[in-house]
Structures are given as structure tokens and as C-alpha cells.
C-alpha positions in Angstrom: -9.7 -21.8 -23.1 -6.8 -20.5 -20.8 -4.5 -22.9 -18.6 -6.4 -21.7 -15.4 -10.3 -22.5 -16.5 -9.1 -26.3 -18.1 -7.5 -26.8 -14.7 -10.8 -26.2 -12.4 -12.5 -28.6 -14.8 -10.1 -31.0 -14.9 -10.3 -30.6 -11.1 -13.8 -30.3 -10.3 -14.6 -33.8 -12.9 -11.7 -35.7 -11.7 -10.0 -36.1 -15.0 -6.5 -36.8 -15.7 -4.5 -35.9 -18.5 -2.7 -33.3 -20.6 -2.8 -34.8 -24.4 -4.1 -32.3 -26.8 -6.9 -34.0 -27.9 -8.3 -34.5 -24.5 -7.8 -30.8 -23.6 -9.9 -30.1 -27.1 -12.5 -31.9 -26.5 -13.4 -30.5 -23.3 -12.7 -26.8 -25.1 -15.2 -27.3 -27.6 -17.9 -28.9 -24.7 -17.3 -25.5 -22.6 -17.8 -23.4 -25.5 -21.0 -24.9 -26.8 -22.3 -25.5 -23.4 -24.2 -22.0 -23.4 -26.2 -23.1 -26.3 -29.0 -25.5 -27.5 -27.1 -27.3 -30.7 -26.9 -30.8 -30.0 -23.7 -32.9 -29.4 -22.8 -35.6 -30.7 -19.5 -37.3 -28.7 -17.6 -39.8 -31.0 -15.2 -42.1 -29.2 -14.3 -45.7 -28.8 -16.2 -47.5 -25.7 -14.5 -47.1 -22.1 -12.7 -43.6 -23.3 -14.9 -41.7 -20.8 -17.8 -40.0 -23.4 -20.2 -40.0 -20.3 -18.0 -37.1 -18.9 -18.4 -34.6 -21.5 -22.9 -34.3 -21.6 -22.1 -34.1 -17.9 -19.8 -30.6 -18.3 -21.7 -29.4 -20.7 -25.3 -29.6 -19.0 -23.4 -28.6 -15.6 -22.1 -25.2 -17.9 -25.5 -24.3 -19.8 -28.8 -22.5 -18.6 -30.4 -26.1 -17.8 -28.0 -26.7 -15.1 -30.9 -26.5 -12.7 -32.7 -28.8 -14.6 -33.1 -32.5 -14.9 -30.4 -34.3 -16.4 -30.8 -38.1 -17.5 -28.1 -40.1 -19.0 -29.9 -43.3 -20.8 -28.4 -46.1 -22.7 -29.9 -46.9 -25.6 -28.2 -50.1 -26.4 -29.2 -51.6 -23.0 -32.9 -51.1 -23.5 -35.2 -53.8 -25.0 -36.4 -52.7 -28.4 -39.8 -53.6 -27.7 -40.1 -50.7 -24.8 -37.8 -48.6 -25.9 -40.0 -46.1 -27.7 -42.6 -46.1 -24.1 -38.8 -45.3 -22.1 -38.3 -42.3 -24.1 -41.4 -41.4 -25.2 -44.0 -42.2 -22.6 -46.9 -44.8 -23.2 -51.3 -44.3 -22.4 -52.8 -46.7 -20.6 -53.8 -49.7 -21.9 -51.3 -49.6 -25.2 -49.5 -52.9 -24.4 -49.4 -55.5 -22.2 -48.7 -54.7 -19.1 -49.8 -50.7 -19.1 -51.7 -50.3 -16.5 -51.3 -46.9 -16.6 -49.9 -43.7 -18.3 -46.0 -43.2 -18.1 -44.2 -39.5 -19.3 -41.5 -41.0 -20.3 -37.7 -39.3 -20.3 -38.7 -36.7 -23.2 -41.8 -35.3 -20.8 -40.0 -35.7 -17.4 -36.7 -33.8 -18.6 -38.8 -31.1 -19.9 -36.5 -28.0 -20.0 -33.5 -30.3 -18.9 -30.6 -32.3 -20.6 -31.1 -36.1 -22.6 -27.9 -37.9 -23.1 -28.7 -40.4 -25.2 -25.1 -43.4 -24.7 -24.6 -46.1 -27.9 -27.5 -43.7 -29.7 -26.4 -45.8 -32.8 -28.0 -48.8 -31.1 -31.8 -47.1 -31.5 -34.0 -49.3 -34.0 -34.9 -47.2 -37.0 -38.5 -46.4 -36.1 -37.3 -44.9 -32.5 -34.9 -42.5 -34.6 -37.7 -41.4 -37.0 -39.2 -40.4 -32.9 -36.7 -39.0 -32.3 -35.5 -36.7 -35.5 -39.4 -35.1 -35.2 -38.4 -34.3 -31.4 -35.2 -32.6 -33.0 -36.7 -30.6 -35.9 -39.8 -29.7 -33.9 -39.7 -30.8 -30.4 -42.9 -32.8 -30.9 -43.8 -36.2 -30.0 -46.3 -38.3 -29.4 -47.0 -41.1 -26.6 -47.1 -44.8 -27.4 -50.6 -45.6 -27.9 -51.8 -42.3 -28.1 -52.4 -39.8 -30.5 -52.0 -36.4 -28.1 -49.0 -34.4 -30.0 -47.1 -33.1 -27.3 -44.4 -30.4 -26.7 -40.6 -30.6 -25.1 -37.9 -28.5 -24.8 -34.6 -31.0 -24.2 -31.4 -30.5 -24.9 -30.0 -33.6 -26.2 -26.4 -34.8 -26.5 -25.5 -38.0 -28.1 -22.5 -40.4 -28.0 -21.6 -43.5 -30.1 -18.9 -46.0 -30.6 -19.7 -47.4 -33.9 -18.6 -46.1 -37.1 -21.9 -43.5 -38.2 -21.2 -43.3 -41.8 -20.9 -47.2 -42.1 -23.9 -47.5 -40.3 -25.8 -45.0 -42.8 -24.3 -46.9 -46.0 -25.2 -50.0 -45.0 -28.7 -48.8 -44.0 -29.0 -49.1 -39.9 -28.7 -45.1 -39.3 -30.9 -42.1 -40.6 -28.6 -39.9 -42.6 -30.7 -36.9 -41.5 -31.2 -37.8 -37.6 -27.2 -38.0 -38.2 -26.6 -34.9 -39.6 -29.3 -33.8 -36.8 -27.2 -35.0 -33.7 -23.2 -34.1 -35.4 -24.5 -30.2 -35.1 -21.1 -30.1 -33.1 -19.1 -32.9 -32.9 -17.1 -33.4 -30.1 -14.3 -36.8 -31.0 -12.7 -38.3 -27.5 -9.3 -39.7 -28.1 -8.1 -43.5 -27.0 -6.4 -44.1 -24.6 -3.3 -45.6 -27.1 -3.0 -41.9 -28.4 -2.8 -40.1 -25.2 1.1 -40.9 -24.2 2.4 -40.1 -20.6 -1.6 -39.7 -19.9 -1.4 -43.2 -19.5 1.4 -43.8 -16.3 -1.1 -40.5 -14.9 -4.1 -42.6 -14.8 -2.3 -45.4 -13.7 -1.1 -43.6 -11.0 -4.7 -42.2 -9.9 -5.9 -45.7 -9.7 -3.5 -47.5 -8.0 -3.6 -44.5 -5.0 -7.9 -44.8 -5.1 -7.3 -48.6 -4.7 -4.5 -48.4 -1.6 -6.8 -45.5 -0.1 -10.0 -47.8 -0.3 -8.8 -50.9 1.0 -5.6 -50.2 3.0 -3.4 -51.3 0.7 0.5 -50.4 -0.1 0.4 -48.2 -2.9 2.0 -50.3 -6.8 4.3 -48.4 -8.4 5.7 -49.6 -12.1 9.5 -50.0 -13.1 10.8 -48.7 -16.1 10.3 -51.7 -18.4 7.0 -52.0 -16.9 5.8 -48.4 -18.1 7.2 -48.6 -21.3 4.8 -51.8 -21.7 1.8 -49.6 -20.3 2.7 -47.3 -23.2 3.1 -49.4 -26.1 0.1 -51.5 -25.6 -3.1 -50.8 -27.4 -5.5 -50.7 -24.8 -8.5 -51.9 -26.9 -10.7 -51.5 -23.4 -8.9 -47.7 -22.9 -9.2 -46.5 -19.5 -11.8 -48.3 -18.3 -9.6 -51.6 -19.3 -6.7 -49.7 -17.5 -8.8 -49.1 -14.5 -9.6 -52.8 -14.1 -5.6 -53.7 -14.9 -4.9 -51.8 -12.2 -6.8 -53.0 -9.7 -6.4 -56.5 -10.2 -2.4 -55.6 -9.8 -3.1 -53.9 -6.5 -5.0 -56.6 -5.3 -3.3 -59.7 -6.6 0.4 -59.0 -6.9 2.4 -59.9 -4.1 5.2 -57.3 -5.4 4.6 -53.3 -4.9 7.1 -52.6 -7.4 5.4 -53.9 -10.2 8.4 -54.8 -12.9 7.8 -56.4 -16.6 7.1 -59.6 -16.0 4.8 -59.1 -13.5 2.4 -56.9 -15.6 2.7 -59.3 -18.2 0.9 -61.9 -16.1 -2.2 -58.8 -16.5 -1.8 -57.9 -20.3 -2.2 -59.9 -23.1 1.5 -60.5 -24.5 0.7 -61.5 -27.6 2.3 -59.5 -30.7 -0.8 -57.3 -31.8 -1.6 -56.3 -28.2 1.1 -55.0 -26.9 2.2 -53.1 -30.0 0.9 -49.8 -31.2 -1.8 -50.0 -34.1 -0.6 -49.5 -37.8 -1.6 -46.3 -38.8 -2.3 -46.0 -42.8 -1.8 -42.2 -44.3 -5.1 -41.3 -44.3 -4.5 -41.3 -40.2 -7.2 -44.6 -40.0 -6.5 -47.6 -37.9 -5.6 -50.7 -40.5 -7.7 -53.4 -38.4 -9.6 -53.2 -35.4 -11.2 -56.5 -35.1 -11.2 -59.5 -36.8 -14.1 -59.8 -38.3 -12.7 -56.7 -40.2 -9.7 -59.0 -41.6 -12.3 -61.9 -42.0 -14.5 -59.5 -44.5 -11.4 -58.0 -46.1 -10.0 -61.8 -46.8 -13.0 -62.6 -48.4 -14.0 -59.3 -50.3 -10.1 -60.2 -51.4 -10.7 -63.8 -52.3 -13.9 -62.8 -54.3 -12.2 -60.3 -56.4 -9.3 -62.8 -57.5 -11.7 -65.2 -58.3 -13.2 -62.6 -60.2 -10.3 -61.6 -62.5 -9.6 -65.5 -62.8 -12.9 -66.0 -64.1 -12.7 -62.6 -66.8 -9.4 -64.0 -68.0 -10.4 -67.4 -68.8 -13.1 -65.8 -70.7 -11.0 -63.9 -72.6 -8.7 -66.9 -73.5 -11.8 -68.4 -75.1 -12.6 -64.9 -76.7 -9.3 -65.2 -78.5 -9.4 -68.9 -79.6 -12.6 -68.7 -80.9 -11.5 -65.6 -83.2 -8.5 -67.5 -84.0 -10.5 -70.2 -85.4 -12.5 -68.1 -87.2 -9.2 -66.1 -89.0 -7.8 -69.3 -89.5 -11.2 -70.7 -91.1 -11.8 -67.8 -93.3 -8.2 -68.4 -94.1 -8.6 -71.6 -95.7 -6.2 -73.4 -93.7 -6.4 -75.2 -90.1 -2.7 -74.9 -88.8 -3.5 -73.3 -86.1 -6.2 -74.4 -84.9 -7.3 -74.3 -81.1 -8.1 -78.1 -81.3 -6.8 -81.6 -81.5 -8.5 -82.3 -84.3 -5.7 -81.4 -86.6 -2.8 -83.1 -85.0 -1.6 -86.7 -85.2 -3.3 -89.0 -83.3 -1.8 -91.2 -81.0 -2.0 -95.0 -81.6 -5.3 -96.2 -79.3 -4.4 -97.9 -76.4 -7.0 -99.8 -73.8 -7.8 -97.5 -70.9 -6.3 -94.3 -72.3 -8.7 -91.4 -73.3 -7.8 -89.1 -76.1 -7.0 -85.4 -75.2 -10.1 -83.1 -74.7 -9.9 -80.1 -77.4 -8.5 -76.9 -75.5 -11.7 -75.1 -75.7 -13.5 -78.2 -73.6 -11.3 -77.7 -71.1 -11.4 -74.1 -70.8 -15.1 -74.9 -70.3 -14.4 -76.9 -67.8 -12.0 -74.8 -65.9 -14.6 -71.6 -66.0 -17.4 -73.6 -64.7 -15.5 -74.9 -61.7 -14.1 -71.6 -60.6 -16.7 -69.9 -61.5 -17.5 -66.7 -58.7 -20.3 -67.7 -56.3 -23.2 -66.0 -55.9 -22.8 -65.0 -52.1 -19.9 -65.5 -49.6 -21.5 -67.0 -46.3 -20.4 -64.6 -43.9 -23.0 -65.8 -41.1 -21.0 -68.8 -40.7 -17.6 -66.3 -39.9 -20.3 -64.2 -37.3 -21.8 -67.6 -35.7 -17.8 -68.6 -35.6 -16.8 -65.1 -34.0 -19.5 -64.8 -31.3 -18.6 -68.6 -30.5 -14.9 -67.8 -30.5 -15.9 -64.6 -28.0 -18.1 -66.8 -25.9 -15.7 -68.9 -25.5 -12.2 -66.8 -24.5 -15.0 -65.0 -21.6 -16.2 -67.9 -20.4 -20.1 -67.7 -21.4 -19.8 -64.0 -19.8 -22.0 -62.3 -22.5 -20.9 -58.5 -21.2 -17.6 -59.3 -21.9 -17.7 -61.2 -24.7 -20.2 -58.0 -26.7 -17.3 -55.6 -25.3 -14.4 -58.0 -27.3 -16.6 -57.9 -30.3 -17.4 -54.0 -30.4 -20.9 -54.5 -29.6 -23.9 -53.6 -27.3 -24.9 -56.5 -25.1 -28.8 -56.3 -26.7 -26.6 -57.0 -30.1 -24.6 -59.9 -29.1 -28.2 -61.1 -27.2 -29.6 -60.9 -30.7 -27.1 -62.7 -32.7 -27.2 -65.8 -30.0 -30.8 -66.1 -30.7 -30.2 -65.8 -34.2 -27.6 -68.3 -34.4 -29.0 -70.6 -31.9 -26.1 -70.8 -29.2 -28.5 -70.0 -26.6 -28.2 -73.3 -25.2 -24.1 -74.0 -25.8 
């Protein structure tokens, strides 16, 4: 795409920023906009994904079609096949009559399905026939009908862990990734940063009257170091709590650090291993990995005290077939001490290998719903009950964190 093209729709969407991985993703979304493959937009949540099905149904044949941007995660599960798929009347409670659902009312248009790895498993085995055939049928009914939709997708979550640990169709994936389209954080996108800083602070003094913030030196360099786990939209709301709150318009370090966390692993780039993957992104990662960690040592423990009593036992054995007991792996053998009250003879060594095996013996699971119920407490907690915030910490959908509270009973803490 030439300088001149990337500028108009840069322009014409009101996006900011120069880093190459922006500018690539919205290459690849112009060139595949003329076509029917479907997208799939990989990004962390509050990097902007919503922009890209917008340029790219704006750019195709379908622009003067319907367009319908749905998120999947927000939807009950119960209704979410009747939203997409339409329902007959009288299939549930509550159906007084028939609905098309998104799939029949976009009928020639665009679907862009947000936080598609949300969708239960028997809405995605829907949805892969509507992919491979454009077929579907209506809850309740048994009419197959026809649709032509182009659908783009975008997720936050981690597809191939999703697929291994059995919460994703491999094929609906393979389905949607026809062209990937990957959004970059906002911690990788450098000066972009102070530009979108700049936008918001100037929407905020235009909307309410207000002086315009600008940052100092040691203020920006803050800005560019921290990690920005929210990304723009984070950035966004940093901003205009600044504009509204802070007294000073020349907004220096220490002032900015009454906005940001200041803690070390916030405001410090994330370690990035060779293969280019972030280290840790939440703790419940580093929770697992202490665990998984702890489970293996006890594991190697347990293999070398049975090797230990592998090796005694053949001692005896060689020392038996020997003829002689000189070295053998018991007390039995040695001289006995004189017998006082209250003072037990030494346990033969194999006794107490026995001993030492059974009580650190591996267990057969590691409770890890106590570490969830602890983390969505702990999340909770920091957000002051506020469940949107508290699923957005956690790297969840709010339906998810609803689910989990239910599951672990804190509905009522």
C-alpha cells in the first residue's frame, strides 16, 4: 500500500500511529477486503480489533449492505444460538414469535463476530456449517435455510490453547484464520503512544472547555516504558482522568504517577523470551507454572528415593548370595547399643526409606480451583465488587467471570 492510500485511511477512521505493525495490519485488511475469505483479527482486548471488520466491510462489494458487529462473550449462552441464528415460535419460553436472527437479517452483508472464542461449543458446530455451506437452521425448527455473510472474527484469548485444552473447534479455527490479521499492543507501538496521548487530551479540552495537558520529559518516558496491560483503551481513560483531575497542565512525573500503577512490573517493559513470547501475562500463569514446577520436583524426589531402595535391596541380595552380611543395608548387623528406658532402637534404613516415600509421595491432583476462587476474589476485591473491571484484570469476558462467581459461590461476598 503506498504512503498516500494508508494516509486517507488513517484519516477517514481516525487512527493514530505509524509503527509497522499497525500500518500492516491495516495493509492486509485493504487487500482482502475485495474478497469473501474470512478474517480472523488476533489482538489483546482494548487494541482497537473493532476497527479493522469496519475497513474491511467499508472496502468490499457488501459495503451497501448490512453490517452488525456482535459480541459473543456478552450474550447469555442460553439465547445465544436464537441471536445468531433466529428462533420459530413457540421453541422456548418466551417465543412468542419467529425471530431471523443476525445470520438471516445480514443476508448479503458483513457478521463481525468480537471475543468469538467465547461461543459455547454447540453454537460453533452452527456456525462452522454456516462457513462450509452457508446453511443453517432456526432454533426450534427444522427449515434448512440459506445465507450469504461475510464473516470476520476477532479474539483475545490464546486459540491454540483453547483447542488443546478442548474449548475451541480445531476446524471452525482453521475456518475463521483463512487470513489472519494480528493487532499489535499498545507497549510495542513506541512514539505511537505520546501520539494517542496527544489526540486524547485535545478531544477532552475540545469537549469540555478545558486547557489542553501536555507531558514533561520524565513524564513521557514513563508513558513509554509502561506496559499498558488495558492498551489504548486504558490510555484513553488515563488520559482523561489527567485532564479532568489534575490541577497542573504540565503534567510532570510525579503527577502521572498518582494515575499509573508504580509498581515494578507495571511500569517496566515485559520480558521477552527468544522465541519473541511474553514470559508472564497474568498471574494465574505464574500460579500454574509454580505448581506444574512444584509437582515435577516432587516427582524426581519420589523416582530417586525409589531408586535408593532399588539399590539397597540388590545390595542385600549380592551381599546374601555372597555369604557375608558386612554390608548390609540394616542395623541388624551392627552393635547394639545398651537399652535404656524411653529410647527406641534405630529403624533399619530401608523402614525409613518407606517412610520417607510415602509421605512425599506426588498427589493425585493439584487443587487449582482454590488458586481461581482466590484470584477472582483477589480481582473482586482491588475493583471494588465492579465485575467489568475485575473480568478485564483477569483476561476474561464478563459472562466468564459471571460464571466462575456462581461456580464458586461469591455471589453473595
Amino acid at each position: 500500500m503506498n504512503t498516500t492510500e494508508l494516509q486517507r485511511i488513517k484519516q477517514r477512521y481516525n487512527i493514530v500511529g505509524n509503527c509497522d505493525g499497525l500500518n500492516r495490519a491495516l495493509d492486509v485488511a485493504l487487500q482482502v477486503a475485495p474478497t469473501d475469505l474470512s478474517v480472523l483479527i488476533i489482538g489483546e482486548s482494548g487494541v482497537g480489533k473493532e476497527i479493522i471488520p469496519r475497513i474491511i466491510h467499508d472496502n468490499s462489494p457488501r459495503k451497501r449492505e448490512k453490517y452488525f458487529a456482535i459480541n459473543c462473550g456478552s450474550i447469555p449462552e442460553g439465547t445465544i444460538d436464537s441471536e445468531l441464528f433466529g428462533h420459530e415460535k413457540g421453541s422456548f419460553t418466551g417465543a412468542i414469535g419467529e425471530s431471523e436472527g443476525y445470520f438471516g437479517i445480514a443476508n448479503k452483508g458483513t457478521i463481525f463476530l468480537d471475543e468469538v472464542g467465547e461461543l459455547p461449543m454447540a453454537t460453533q458446530a452452527r456456525l462452522l456449517r454456516v462457513l462450509e455451506t452457508g446453511e443453517y437452521i432456526r432454533v426450534g425448527g427444522q427449515e434448512i435455510r440459506k445465507t450469504d455473510v461475510r464473516i470476520v472474527a476477532a479474539t483475545n484469548v490464546n486459540m491454540r490453547k483453547a483447542i488443546s485444552e478442548g474449548k475451541f473447534r480445531e476446524d471452525l479455527f482453521y475456518r475463521l484464520n483463512t487470513i489472519p490479521i494480528q493487532i499489535p499492543p499498545l507497549r510495542e507501538r513506541g512514539e505511537d503512544i505520546i501520539l494517542l496521548f496527544r489526540l486524547f487530551a485535545m478531544q477532552m479540552a475540545e469537549k469540555y472547555r478545558l486547557p489542553k495537558i501536555t507531558l514533561t520529559d520524565e513524564a513521557r518516558q514513563i508513558l513509554l516504558q509502561y506496559k499498558w496491560p488495558g492498551n489504548v483503551r486504558q490510555l484513553k481513560n488515563i488520559t482523561e482522568q489527567m485532564s479532568v483531575l489534575s490541577e497542573k497542565r504540565e503534567i510532570d512525573a510525579d503527577t502521572i504517577l498518582h494515575f499509573i500503577p508504580r509498581d515494578q512490573d507495571s511500569t517496566q517493559l515485559a520480558p521477552i523470551q527468544n522465541n519473541g513470547a511474553h514470559s508472564y501475562e497474568s498471574e494465574r500463569e505464574i500460579l500454574y507454572k509454580i505448581l506444574y514446577e512444584l509437582r515435577g520436583n516432587v516427582s524426581d524426589l519420589r523416582r530417586d528415593l525409589t531408586n535408593v531402595r532399588k539399590q539397597l535391596e540388590e545390595n542385600r541380595q549380592l551381599n546374601g548370595a555372597n555369604g557375608f552380611q558386612a554390608a548390609a543395608p540394616t542395623t541388624s548387623n551392627l552393635p547394639s547399643a545398651p537399652s535404656k528406658p524411653g529410647v527406641r532402637s534405630p529403624e533399619p534404613i530401608e523402614h525409613i526409606v518407606d517412610a520417607e516415600a510415602e509421605e512425599i509421595s506426588e498427589p493425585e491432583t493439584l487443587n487449582l480451583n482454590d488458586i481461581g476462587k482466590l484470584l477472582v476474589e483477589k480481582a473482586l476485591e482491588r475493583n471494588n465488587g465492579n465485575r467489568k473491571k475485575a473480568a478485564q484484570e483477569l483476561g476474561i469476558s464478563d459472562r466468564t467471570l459471571y460464571r466462575r462467581i456462581k461456580q464458586y459461590g461469591l455471589e453473595n461476598d
